[in-house]
C-alpha positions as CSV (number, residue, x, y, z in Angstrom):
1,X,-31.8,15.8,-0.3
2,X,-28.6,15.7,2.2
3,X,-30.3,12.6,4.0
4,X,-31.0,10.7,0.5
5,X,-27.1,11.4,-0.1
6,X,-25.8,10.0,2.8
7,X,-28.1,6.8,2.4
8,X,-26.6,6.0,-0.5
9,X,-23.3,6.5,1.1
10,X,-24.7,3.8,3.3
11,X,-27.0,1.5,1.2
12,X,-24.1,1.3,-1.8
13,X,-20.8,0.3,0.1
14,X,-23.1,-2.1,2.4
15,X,-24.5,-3.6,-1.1
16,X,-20.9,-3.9,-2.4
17,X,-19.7,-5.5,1.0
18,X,-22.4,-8.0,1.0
19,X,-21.5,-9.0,-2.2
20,X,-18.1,-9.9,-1.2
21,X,-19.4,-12.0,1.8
22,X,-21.5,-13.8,-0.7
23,X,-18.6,-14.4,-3.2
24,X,-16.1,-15.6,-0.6
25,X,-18.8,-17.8,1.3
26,X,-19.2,-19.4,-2.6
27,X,-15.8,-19.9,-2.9
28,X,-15.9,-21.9,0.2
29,X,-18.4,-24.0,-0.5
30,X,-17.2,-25.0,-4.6
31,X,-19.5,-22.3,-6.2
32,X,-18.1,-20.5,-9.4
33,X,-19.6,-18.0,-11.2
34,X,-19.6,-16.4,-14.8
35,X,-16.9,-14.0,-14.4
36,X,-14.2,-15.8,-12.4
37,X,-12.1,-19.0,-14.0
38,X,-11.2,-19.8,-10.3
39,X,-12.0,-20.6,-6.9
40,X,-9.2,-18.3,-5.8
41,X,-10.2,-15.5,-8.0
42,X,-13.7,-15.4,-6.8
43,X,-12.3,-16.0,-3.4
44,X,-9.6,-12.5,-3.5
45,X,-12.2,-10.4,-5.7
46,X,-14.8,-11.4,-2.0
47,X,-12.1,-10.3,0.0
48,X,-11.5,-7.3,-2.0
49,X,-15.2,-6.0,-2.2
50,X,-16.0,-6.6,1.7
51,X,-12.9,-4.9,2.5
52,X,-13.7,-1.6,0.3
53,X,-17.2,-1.7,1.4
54,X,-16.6,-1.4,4.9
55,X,-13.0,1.2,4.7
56,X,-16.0,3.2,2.6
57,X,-18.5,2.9,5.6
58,X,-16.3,2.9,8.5
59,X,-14.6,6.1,6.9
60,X,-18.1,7.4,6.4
61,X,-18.8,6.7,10.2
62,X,-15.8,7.9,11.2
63,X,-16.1,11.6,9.2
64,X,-19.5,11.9,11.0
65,X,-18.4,11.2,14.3
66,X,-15.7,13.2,14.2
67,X,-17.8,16.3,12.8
68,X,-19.8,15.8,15.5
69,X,-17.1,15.7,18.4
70,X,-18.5,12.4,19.4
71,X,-14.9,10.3,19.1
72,X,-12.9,9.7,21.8
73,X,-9.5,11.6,22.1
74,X,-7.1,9.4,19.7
75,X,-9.4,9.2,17.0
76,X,-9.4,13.1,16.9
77,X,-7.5,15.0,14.4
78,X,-4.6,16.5,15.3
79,X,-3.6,20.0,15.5
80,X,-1.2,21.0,13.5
């Protein structure tokens, strides 16, 4: 169940990032669709979805690495 969890941590953001590469590459080539009135809106909503997509997976990657101990020394938490 833990492994079908974490793939969808994966598969979701990665869907969501994709997206956003699709959007912006169709706003660079003249493509609108349904939802947006503008080139520039469908261009900043792209930007918006790859950017949460991959903060989501390379926090993700980052959470597991460092759980791990498989980070190298300044990507380690701190001691307090």
């Amino acid at each position: 169940m833990s492994r079908l969890v974490a793939l969808l941590i994966l598969v979701l953001p990665g869907a969501v990032a994709a997206l956003g590469i699709k959007l912006m590459r169709d706003a660079l080539f003249g493509h609108t669709f349904a939802p947006f009135p503008s080139l520039f809106l469908q261009g900043a909503a792209g930007l918006a979805f790859f950017l949460f997509g991959l903060y989501i997976l390379a926090g993700f990657i980052l959470y597991r690495d460092r759980k791990r101990n498989q980070v190298s020394p300044r990507f380690r938490k701190k001691k307090l």
